[in-house]
C-alpha positions as CSV (number, residue, x, y, z in Angstrom):
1,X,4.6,11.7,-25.3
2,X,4.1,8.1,-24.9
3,X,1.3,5.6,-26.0
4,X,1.3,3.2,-23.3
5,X,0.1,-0.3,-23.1
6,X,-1.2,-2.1,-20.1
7,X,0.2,-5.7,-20.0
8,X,-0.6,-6.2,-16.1
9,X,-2.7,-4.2,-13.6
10,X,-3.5,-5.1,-10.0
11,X,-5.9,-2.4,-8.2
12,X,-7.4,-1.4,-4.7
13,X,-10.4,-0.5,-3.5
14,X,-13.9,-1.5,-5.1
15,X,-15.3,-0.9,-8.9
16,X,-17.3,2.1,-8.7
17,X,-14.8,4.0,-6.9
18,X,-11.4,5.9,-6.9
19,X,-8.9,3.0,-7.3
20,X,-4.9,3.1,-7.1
21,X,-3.5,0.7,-9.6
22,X,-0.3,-0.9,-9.9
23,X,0.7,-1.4,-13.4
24,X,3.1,-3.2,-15.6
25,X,3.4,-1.1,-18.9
26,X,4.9,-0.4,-22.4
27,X,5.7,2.9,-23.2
28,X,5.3,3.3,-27.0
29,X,7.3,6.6,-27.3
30,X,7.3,8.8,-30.8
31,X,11.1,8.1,-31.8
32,X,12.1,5.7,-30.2
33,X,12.0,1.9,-29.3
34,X,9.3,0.8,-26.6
35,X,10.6,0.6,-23.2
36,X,9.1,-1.3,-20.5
37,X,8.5,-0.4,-16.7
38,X,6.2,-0.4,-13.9
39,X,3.9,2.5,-12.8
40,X,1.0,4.2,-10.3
41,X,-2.3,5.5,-11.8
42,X,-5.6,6.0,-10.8
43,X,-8.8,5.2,-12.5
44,X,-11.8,7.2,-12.1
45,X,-15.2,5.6,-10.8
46,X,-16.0,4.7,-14.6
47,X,-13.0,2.6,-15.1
48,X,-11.4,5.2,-16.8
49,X,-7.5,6.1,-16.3
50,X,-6.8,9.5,-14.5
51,X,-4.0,11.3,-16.4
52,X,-1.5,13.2,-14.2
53,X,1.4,14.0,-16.3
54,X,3.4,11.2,-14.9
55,X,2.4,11.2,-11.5
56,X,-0.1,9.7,-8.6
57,X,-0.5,10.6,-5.5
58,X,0.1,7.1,-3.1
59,X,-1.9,8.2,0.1
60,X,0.0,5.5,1.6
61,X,3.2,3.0,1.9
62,X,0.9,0.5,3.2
63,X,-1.2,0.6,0.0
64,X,1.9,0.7,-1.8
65,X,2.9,-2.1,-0.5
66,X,-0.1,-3.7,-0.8
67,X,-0.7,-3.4,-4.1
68,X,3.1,-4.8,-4.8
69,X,2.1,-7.9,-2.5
70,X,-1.1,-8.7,-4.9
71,X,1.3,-7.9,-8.2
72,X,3.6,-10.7,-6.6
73,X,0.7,-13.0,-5.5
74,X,-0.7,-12.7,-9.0
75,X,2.6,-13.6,-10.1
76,X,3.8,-11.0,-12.4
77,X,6.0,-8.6,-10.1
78,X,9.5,-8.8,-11.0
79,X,9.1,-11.9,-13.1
80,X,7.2,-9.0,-15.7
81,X,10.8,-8.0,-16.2
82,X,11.9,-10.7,-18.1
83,X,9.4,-10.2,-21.1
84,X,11.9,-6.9,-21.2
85,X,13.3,-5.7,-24.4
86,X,14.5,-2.1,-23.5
């Protein structure tokens, strides 16, 4: 099990809702040096994070992609990967 921590998060749809989040992450695991990496996750209407043993459903390449356009916008999408030090 890992203890992750969010360093970048882009999301769509409005605050209230069901949003699908893009994430940059690192994964604190047990034994074992953290590891970085990107990730899908939902969080709830009340801001919290939905827990889905690893996975999210993406209703959509289009939001997919869109959520990978606004990481890049925001200007954290790939160039997240060289704060790496898995």
């Amino acid at each position: 099990m890992a203890n992750i921590e969010i360093l970048r998060e882009v999301c769509a749809g409005n605050e209230g809702d069901w949003r699908l989040c893009f994430q940059w992450a690192r994964y604190h695991y047990e034994d074992d040096d953290p590891q970085m990496g990107y990730r899908f996750i939902w969080r709830r209407p009340d801001g919290s994070l939905q827990a889905a043993r690893g996975q999210a459903r993406i209703p959509s390449a289009s939001e997919m992609f869109d959520l990978i356009g606004q990481a890049s916008a925001a200007g954290w999408f790939v160039t997240a990967e060289a704060t790496r030090n898995d």
